[in-house]
C-alpha positions as CSV (number, residue, x, y, z in Angstrom):
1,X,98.0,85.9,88.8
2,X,95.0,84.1,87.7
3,X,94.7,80.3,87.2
4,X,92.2,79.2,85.0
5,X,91.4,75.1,83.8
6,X,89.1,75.6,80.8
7,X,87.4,73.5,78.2
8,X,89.3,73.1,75.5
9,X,88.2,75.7,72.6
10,X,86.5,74.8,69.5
11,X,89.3,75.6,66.3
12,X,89.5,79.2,65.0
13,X,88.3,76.8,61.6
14,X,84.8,76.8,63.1
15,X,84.5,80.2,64.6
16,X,82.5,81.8,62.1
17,X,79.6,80.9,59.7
18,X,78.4,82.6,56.4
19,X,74.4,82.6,56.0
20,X,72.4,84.5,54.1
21,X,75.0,87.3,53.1
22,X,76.2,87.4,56.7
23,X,78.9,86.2,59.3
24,X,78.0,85.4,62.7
25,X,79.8,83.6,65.5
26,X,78.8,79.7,65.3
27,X,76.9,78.2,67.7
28,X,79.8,76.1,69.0
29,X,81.9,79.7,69.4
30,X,79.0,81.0,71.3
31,X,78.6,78.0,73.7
32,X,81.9,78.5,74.3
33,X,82.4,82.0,75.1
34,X,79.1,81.5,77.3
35,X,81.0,78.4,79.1
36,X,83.9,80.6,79.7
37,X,81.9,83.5,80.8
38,X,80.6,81.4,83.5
39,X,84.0,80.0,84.5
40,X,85.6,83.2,85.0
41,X,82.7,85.6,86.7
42,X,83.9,85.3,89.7
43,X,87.3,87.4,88.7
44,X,84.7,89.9,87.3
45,X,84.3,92.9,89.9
46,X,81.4,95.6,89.7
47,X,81.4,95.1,85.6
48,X,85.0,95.7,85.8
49,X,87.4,92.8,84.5
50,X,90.2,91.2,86.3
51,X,93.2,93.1,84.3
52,X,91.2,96.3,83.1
53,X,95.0,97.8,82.0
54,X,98.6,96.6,81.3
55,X,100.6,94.3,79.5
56,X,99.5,90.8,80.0
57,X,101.7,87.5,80.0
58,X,100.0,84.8,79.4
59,X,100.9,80.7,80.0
60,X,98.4,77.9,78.0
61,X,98.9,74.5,78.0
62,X,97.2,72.7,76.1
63,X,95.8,68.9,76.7
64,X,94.2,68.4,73.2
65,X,91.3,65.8,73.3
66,X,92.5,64.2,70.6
67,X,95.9,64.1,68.3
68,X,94.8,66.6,65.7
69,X,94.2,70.1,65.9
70,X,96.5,73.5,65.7
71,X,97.2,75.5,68.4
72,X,97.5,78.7,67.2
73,X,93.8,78.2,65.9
74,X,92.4,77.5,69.8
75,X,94.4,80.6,70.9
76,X,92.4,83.0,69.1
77,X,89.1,81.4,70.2
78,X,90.4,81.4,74.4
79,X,91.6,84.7,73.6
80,X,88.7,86.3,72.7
81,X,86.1,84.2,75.0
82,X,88.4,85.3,78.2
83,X,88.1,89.3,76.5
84,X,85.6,91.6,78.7
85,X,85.7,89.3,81.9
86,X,89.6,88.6,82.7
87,X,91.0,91.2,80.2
88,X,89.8,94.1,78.9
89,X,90.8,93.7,75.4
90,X,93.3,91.1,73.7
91,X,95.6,94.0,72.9
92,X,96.7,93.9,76.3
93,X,98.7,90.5,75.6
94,X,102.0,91.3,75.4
95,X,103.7,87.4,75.9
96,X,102.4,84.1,74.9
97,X,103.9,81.0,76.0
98,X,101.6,78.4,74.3
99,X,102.3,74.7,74.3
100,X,100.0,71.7,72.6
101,X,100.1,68.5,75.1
102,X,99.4,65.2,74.4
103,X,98.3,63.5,77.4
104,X,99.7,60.6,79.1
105,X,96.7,58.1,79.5
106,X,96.3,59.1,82.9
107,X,95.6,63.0,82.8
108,X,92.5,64.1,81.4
109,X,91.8,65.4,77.5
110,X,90.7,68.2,76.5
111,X,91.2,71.2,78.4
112,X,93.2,74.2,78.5
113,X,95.5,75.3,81.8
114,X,95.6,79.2,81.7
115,X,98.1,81.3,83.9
116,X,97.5,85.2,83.5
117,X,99.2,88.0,85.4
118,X,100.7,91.4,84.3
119,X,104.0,91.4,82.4
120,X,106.6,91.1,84.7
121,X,105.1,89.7,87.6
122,X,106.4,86.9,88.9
123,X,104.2,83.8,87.0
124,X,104.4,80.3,86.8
């Protein structure tokens, strides 16, 4: 099982950008996949990633930054900035249990708790 606190992912919305006949990851994805990169290195082993294989069940919550966004639009973007260094492809996700939290005044905005462990291991 692997525990992860995360910034909180820009929306799906602002993923990708069309320029000159093309589409390319925005800068905003970019520094995000890089942040998470960073984040989660340490569970990457000899250029292998944490869960190189199996079904993966996966727990988010989410403590949005502010009282607006969708969370099935962050998902996609956490999903594919944890891809290559925890898992090796987002195929491998076989349960999602996602949920949107807004914060009391004491816990902190914006950021993303992240439990991932093979499918049927005991999780959180």
């Amino acid at each position: 099982m692997i525990e992860l606190m995360l910034p909180e992912p820009p929306s799906m919305n602002r993923m990708w950008r069309v320029g000159k006949g093309h589409t390319y990851l925005s800068a905003d994805s970019r520094a995000y996949k890089d942040a998470v990169g960073m984040l989660t290195a340490k569970y990457r082993s000899k250029n292998q990633c944490a869960f190189p294989s199996g079904d993966l069940s996966i727990v988010v919550i989410w403590h949005r930054s502010a009282r607006r966004g969708d969370l099935d639009n962050r998902l996609k973007v956490l999903f594919d900035a944890l891809r290559g260094t925890v898992f090796r492809d987002d195929r491998q996700i076989a349960h999602i249990d996602a949920t949107r939290c807004d914060s009391h005044p004491s816990v902190p905005k914006g950021f993303m708790g992240v439990w991932i462990g093979l499918r049927g291991a005991q999780g959180p």
